[in-house]
BALUMTOR-360326 format. One record per residue (C-alpha): residue in three letters; x negated, z, y. Coordinates in pm, 1 decimal. Each point is the difference from the previous one (the first is absolute). Layout:
BEGIN
node rest: ALA&X: X&Z: Z&Y: Y
...
This chain:
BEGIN
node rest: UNK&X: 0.0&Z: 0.0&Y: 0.0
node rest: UNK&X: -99.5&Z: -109.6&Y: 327.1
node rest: UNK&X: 26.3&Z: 91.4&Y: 363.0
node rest: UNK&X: 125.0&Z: -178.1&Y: 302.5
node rest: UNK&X: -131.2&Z: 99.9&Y: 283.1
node rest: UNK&X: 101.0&Z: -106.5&Y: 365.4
node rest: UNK&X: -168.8&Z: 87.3&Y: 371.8
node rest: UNK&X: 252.9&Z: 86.9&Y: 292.3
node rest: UNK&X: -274.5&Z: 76.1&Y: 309.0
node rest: UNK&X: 212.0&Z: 266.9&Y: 210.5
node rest: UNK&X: -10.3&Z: 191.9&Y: 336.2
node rest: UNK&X: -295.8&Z: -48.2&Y: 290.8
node rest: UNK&X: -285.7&Z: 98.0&Y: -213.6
node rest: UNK&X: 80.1&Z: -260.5&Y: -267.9
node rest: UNK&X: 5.3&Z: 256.1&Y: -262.1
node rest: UNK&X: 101.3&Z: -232.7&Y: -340.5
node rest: UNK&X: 296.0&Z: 149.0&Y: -191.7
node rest: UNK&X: 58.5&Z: -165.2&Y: -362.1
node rest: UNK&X: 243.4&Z: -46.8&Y: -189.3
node rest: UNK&X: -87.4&Z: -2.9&Y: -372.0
node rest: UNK&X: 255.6&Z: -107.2&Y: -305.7
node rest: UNK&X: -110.6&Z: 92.3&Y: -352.1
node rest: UNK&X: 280.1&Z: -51.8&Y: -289.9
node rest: UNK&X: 301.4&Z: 161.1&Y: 132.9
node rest: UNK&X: -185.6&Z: 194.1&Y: 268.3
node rest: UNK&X: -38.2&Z: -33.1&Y: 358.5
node rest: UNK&X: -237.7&Z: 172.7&Y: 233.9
node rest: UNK&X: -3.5&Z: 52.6&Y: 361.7
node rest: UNK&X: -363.1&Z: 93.4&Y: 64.7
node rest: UNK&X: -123.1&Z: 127.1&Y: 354.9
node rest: UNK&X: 306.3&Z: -48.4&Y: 213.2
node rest: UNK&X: -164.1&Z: 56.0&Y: 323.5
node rest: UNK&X: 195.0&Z: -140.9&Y: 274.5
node rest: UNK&X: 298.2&Z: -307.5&Y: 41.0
node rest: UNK&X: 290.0&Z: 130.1&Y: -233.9
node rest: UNK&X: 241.1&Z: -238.9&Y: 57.5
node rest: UNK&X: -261.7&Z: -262.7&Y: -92.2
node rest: UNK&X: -130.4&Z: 162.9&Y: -335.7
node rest: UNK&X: 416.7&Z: 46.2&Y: -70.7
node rest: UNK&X: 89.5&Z: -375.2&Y: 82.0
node rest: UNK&X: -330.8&Z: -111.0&Y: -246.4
node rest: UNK&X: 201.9&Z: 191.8&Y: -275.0
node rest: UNK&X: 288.0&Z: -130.0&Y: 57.3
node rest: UNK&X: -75.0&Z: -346.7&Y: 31.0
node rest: UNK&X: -194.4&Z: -0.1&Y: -307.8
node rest: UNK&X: 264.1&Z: 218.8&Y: -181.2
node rest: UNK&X: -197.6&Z: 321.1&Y: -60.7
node rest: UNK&X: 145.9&Z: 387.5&Y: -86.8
node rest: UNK&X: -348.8&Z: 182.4&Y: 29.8
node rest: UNK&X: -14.7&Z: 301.1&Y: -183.7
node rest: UNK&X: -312.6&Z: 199.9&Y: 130.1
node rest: UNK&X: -201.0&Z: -22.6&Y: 331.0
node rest: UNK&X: -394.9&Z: 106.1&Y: -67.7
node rest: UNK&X: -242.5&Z: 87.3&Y: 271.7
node rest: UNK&X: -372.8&Z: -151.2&Y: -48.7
node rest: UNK&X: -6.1&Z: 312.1&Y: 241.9
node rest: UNK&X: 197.7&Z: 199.3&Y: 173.5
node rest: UNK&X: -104.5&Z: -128.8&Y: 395.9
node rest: UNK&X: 299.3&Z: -12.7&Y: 199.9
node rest: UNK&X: -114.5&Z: -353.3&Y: 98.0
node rest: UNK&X: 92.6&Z: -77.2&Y: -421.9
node rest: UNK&X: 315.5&Z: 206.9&Y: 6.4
node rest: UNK&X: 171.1&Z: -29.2&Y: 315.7
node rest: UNK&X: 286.1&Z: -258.0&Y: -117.3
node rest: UNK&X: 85.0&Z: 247.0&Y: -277.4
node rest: UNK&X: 283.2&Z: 202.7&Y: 189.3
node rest: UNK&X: 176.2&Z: -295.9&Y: 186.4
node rest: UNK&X: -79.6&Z: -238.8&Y: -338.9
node rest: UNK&X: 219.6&Z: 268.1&Y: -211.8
node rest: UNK&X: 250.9&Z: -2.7&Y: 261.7
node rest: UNK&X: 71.6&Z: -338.6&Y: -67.9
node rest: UNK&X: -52.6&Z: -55.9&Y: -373.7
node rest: UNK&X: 268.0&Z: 322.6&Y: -16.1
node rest: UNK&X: -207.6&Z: 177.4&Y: -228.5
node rest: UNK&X: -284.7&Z: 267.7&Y: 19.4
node rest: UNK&X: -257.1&Z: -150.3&Y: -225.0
node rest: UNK&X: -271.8&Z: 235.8&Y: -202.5
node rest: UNK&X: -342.0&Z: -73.9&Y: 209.3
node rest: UNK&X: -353.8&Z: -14.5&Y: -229.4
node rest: UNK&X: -282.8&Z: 142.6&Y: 144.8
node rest: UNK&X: -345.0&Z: 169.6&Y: -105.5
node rest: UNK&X: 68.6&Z: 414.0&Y: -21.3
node rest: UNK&X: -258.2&Z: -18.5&Y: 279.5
node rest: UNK&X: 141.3&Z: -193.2&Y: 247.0
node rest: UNK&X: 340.5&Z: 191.9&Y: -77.0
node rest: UNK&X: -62.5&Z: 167.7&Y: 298.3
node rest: UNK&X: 105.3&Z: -276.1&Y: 248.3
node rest: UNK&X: 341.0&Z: 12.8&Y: -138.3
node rest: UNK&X: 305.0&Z: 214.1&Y: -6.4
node rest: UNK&X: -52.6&Z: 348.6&Y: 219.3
node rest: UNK&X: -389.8&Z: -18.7&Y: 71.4
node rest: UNK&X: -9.1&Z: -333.2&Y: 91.0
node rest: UNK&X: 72.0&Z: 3.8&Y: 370.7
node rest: UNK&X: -272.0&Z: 244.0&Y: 51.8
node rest: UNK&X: -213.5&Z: -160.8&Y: -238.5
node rest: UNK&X: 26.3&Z: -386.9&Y: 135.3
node rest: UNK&X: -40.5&Z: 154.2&Y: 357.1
node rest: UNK&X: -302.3&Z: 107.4&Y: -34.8
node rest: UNK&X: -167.5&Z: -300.1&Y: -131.4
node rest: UNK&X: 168.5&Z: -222.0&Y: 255.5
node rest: UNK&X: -164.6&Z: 293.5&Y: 263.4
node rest: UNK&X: -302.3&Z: -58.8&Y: -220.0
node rest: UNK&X: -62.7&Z: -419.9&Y: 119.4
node rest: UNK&X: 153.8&Z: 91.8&Y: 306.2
node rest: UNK&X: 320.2&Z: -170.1&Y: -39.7
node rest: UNK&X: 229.4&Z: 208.4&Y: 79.8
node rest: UNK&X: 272.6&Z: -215.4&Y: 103.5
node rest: UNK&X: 42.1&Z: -164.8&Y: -310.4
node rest: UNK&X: 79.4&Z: 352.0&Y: -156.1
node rest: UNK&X: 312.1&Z: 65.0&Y: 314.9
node rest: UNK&X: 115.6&Z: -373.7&Y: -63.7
node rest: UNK&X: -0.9&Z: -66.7&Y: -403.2
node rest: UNK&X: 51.9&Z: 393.4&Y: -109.8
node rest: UNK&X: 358.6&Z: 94.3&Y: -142.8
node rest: UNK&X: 12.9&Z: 281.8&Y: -280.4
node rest: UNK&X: -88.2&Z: -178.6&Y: -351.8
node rest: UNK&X: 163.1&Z: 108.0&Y: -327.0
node rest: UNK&X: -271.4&Z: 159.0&Y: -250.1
node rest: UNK&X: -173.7&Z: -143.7&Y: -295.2
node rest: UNK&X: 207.5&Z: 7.4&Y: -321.6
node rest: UNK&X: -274.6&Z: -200.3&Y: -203.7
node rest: UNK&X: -358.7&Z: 105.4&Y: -2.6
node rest: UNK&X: -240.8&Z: -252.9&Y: -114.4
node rest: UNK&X: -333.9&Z: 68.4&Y: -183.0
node rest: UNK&X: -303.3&Z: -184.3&Y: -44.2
node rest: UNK&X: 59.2&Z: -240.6&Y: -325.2
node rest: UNK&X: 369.3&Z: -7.2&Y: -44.3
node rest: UNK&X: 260.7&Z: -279.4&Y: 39.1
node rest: UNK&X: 236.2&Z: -2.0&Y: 294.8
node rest: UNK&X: 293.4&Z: 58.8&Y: -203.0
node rest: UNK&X: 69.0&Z: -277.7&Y: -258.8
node rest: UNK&X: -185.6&Z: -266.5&Y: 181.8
node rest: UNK&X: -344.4&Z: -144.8&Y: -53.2
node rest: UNK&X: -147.5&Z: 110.3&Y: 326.8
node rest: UNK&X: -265.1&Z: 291.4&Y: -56.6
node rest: UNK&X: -132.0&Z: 263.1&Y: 225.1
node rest: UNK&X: -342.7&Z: 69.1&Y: 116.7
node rest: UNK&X: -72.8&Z: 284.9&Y: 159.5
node rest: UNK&X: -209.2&Z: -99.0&Y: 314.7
node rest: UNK&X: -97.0&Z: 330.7&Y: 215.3
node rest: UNK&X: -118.7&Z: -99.2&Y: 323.9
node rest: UNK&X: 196.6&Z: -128.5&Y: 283.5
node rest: UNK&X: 215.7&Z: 328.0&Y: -82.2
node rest: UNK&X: -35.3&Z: 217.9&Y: -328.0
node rest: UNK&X: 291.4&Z: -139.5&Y: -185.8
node rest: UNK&X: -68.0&Z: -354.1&Y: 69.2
node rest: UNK&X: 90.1&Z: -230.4&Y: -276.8
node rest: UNK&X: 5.0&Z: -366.2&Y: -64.5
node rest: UNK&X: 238.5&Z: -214.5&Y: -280.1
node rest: UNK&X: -174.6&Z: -235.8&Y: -194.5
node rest: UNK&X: 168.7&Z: -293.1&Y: -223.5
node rest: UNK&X: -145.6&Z: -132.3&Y: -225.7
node rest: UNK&X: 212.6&Z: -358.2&Y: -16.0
node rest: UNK&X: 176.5&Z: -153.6&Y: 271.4
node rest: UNK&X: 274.7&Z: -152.2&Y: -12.4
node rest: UNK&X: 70.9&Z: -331.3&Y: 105.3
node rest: UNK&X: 150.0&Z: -39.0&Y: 377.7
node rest: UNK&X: -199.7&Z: 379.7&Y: 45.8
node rest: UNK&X: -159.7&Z: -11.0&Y: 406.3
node rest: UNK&X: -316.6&Z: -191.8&Y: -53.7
node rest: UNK&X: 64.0&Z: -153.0&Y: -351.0
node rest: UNK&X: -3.6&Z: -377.9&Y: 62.1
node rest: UNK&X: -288.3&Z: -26.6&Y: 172.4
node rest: UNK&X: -281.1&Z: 304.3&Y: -89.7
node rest: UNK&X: -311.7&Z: -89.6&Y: -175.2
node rest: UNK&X: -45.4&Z: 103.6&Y: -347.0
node rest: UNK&X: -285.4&Z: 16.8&Y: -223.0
node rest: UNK&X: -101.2&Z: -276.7&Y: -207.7
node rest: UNK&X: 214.5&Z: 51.5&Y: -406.0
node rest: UNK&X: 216.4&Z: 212.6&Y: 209.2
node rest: UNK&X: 404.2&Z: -5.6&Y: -127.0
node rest: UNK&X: 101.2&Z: 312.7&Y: 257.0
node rest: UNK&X: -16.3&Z: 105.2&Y: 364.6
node rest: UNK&X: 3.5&Z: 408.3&Y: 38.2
node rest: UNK&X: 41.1&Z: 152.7&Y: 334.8
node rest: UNK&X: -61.6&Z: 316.4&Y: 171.2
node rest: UNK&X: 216.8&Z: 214.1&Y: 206.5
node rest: UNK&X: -254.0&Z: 175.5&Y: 173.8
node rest: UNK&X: 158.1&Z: 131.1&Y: 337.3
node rest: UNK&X: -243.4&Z: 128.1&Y: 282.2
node rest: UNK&X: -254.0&Z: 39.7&Y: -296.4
node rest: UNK&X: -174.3&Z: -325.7&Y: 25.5
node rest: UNK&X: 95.0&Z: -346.8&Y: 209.2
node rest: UNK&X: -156.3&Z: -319.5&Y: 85.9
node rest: UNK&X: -307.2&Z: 113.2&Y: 171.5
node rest: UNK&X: 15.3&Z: 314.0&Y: 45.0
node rest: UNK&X: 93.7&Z: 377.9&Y: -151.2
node rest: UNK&X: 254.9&Z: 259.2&Y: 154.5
node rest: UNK&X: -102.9&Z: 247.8&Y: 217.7
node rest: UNK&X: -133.6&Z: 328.2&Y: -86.9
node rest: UNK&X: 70.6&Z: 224.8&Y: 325.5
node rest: UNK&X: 263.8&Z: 122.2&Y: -84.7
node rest: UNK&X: 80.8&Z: 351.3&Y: -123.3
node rest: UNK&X: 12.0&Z: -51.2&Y: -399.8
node rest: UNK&X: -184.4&Z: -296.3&Y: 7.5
node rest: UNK&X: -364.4&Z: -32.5&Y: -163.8
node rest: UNK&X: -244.0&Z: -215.3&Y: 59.8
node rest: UNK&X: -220.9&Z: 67.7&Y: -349.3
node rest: UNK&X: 328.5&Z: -17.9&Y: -204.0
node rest: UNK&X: 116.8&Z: -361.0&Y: 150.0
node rest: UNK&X: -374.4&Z: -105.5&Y: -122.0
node rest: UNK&X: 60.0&Z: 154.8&Y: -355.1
node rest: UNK&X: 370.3&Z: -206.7&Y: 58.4
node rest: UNK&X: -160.3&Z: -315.7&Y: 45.9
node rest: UNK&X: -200.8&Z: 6.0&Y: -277.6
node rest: UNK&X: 252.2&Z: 24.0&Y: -221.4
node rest: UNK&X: 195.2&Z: -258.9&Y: 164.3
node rest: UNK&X: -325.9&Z: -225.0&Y: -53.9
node rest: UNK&X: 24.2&Z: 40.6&Y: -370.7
node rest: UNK&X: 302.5&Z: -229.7&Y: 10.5
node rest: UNK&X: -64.8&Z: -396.6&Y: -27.1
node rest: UNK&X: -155.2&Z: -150.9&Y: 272.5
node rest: UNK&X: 325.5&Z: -256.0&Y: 25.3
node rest: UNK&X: 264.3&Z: 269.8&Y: -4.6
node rest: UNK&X: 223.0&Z: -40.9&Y: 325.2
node rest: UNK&X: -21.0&Z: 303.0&Y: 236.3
node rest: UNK&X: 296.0&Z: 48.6&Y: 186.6
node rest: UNK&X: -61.4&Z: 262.3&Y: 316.5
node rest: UNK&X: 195.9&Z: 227.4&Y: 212.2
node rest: UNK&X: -45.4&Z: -207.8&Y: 316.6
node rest: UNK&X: -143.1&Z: -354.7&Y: -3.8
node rest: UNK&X: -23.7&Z: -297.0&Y: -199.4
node rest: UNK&X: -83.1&Z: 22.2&Y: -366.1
node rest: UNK&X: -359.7&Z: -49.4&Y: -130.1
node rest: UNK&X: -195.1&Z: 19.1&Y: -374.9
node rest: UNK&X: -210.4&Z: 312.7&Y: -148.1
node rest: UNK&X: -258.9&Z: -255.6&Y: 19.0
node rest: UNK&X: 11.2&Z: -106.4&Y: 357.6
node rest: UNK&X: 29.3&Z: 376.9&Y: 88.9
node rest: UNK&X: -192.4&Z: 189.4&Y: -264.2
node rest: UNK&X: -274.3&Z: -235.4&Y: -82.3
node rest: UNK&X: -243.6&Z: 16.3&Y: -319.4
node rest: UNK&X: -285.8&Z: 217.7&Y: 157.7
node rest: UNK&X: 264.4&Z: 267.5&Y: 77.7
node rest: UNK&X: 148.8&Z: -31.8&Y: -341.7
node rest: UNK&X: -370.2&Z: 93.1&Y: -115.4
């Protein structure tokens, strides 16, 4: 079983919220901003999500997720690492404040903050996202329950598909969700209060264990390859 994965780029920071189909199962993952334009993408491609996961839990990834519910009518369960948990549910006004204090943007924080529901789902490094193919990978860094979702087979139609490059005898495209972890040319930030500057190293080497052809897909930006971003003397 395969995923489909598609990009919707949302909100003035162009954070990238996907949608991902696997089997029966829809995600939402990192509704940051623009839900009436994430709700019209389901619709018009006939889609009941059934869970909403956070790469992390940065209100510029979760802002959406109040309105969003408001319109589907439902309260979805929202995944998350146990260690970003704390951006969510009763701690997380306090908790996003400060890092938007943190980069000095506080403004985004008074614009894009509304009280979010807590995490239902807590996600650990190794396991499936529910029944679907995508798998987590713990990636401490940017903030200490950073994750990213990795699929190992495309499918057809997925953001990217037609026209990546593959490696020579190669039959599938994988992909990586990888959030503010890693993008095209360049890492997320470290000054922030959980974040980690030695961990996000330790991060991207395991992201650099994956194949060199393997579709990264990033919080903000276009996407980009493990091996444009990770190249061979890093993977060493």
């Amino acid at each position: 079983m395969a995923s489909r994965v598609w990009r919707l780029k949302v909100g003035p920071i162009g954070e990238n919220c996907y949608v991902a189909k696997s089997g029966n199962t829809c995600l939402i993952i990192d509704p940051g901003a623009q839900p009436e334009l994430i709700f019209s993408f389901l619709r018009e491609h006939s889609l009941a999500p059934t869970l909403v996961v956070l790469t992390h839990g940065h209100l510029d990834h979760s802002a959406a997720i109040p309105e969003l519910f408001a319109m589907l009518g439902v309260e979805l369960p929202i995944a998350v690492h146990p260690l970003d948990a704390v951006y969510l549910g009763e701690s997380g006004e306090a908790t996003n404040r400060a890092v938007f204090d943190a980069i000095r943007a506080p403004s985004y924080f008074h614009v894009y903050w509304k009280p979010l529901p807590a995490a239902s789902v807590f996600l650990e490094d190794g396991m499936k996202v529910g029944d679907t193919t995508l798998k987590v990978i713990h990636t401490p860094g940017h903030s200490a329950g950073s994750i990213c979702l990795y699929e190992p087979e495309l499918e057809a139609g997925s953001y990217g598909y037609d026209d990546a490059p593959r490696e020579e005898g190669a039959k599938k495209l994988s992909c990586c969700i990888t959030g503010d972890t890693l993008f095209r040319g360049g890492v997320g930030r470290t000054d922030t209060p959980d974040a980690d500057p030695v961990a996000l190293e330790q991060s991207l080497s395991k992201l650099a264990r994956f194949s060199s052809a393997t579709l990264v897909f990033p919080g903000h930006g276009p996407r980009t390859t493990i091996g444009r971003e990770l190249p061979a003397a890093f993977r060493d």
